[in-house]
N, C-alpha and C positions, 0 to 999 in steps of 0.2 A: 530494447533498452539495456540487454545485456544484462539483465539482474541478479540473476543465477551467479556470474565470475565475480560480478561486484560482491553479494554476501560471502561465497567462497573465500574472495581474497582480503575483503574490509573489515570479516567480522572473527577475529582467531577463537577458538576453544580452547580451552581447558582439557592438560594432556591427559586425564581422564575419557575423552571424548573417543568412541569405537562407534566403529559402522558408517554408515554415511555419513556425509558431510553436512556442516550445517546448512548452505547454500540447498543442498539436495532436499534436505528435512523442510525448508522451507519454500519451497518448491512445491513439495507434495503438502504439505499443508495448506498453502494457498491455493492447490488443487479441489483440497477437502472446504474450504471454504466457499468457494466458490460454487461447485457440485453441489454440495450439501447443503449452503445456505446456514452455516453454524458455524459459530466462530468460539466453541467452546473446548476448550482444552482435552478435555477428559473424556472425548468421544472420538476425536484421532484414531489412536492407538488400536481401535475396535475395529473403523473403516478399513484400518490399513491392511488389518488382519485380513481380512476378508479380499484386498487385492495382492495379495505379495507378490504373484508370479505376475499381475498387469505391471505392478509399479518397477519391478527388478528388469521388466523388460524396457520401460521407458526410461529406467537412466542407466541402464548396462551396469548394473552391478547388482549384488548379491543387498536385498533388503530383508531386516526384519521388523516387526510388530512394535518391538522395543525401540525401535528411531525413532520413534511418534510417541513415546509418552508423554507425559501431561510434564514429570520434571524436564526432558529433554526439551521440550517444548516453551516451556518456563526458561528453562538455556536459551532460549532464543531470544523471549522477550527481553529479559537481564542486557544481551546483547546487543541489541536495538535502542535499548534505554540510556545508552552511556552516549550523553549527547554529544561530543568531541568525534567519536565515530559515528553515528547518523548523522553529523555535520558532513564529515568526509564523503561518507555513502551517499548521504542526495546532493551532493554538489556532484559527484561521477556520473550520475544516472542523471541528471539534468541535462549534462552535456551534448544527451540522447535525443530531447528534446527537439520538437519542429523552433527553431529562433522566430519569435516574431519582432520584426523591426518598431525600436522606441520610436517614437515622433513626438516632438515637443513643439508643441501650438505655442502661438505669439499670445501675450497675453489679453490683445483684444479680441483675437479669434475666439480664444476660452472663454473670455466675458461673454463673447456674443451667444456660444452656446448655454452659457449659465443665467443671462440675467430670466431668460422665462421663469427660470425654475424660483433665482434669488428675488423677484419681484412679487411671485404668487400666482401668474398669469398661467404657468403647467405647474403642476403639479410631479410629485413622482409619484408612480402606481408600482403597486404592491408584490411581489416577486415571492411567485409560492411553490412550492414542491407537494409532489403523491405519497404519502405515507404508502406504507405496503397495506395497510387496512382501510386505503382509498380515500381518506381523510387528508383535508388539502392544511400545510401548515405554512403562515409566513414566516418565510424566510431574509427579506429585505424590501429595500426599496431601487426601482433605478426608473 
């Protein structure tokens, strides 16, 4: 999906901004998310500590501990937040996208699949997901 050059290039810093890039920082955070199962700001910086030489090897450049603070991190979200550019950003990475073909049914076709439902005769059943403490919650109808 190319996500990496897209934050690179869609999301600028602030010329205070040293060391990796933001595309990189967030990269390796979504690493840490992912790995870790923790999506908490303030535990980054610690992880990272503990890989410097894994993580400098996987984006070829010199990383430190400080790329992953909880403010640098906060830089991101700030970033992500300005809806004009995550308008940009997911319309690039869309593009990335399997296309699936629209199809527009005639409108008796469509009656014909609705009237079961608009009549009473089916019903729609209940559409639920697994919490992670195996607890089923609904989530819709279809």
């Amino acid at each position: 999906m190319n996500t990496f050059p897209r934050l690179r290039e869609g999301m600028p810093t602030h010329g205070n901004w040293r060391g990796i890039s933001l595309g990189w920082t967030s990269v390796v955070w979504l690493s840490h998310i992912l790995s870790q199962g923790d999506h908490r700001l303030s535990h980054v910086q610690d992880w990272a500590e503990k890989r410097l030489q894994t993580l400098s090897g996987c984006i070829g450049q010199a990383v430190r501990a400080l790329d992953f603070s909880d403010d640098r991190l906060g830089d991101i979200l700030l970033a992500l937040s300005d809806d004009e550019r995550w308008g940009e950003f997911e319309a690039a990475l869309n593009q990335h996208l399997c296309p699936l073909p629209a199809v527009q049914l005639p409108d008796t076709e469509l009656e014909s699949y609705l009237n079961p439902v608009w009549s009473g005769e089916q019903s729609l059943r209940p559409i639920y997901r697994q919490k992670i403490n195996g607890e089923a919650e609904q989530i819709g109808e279809g």
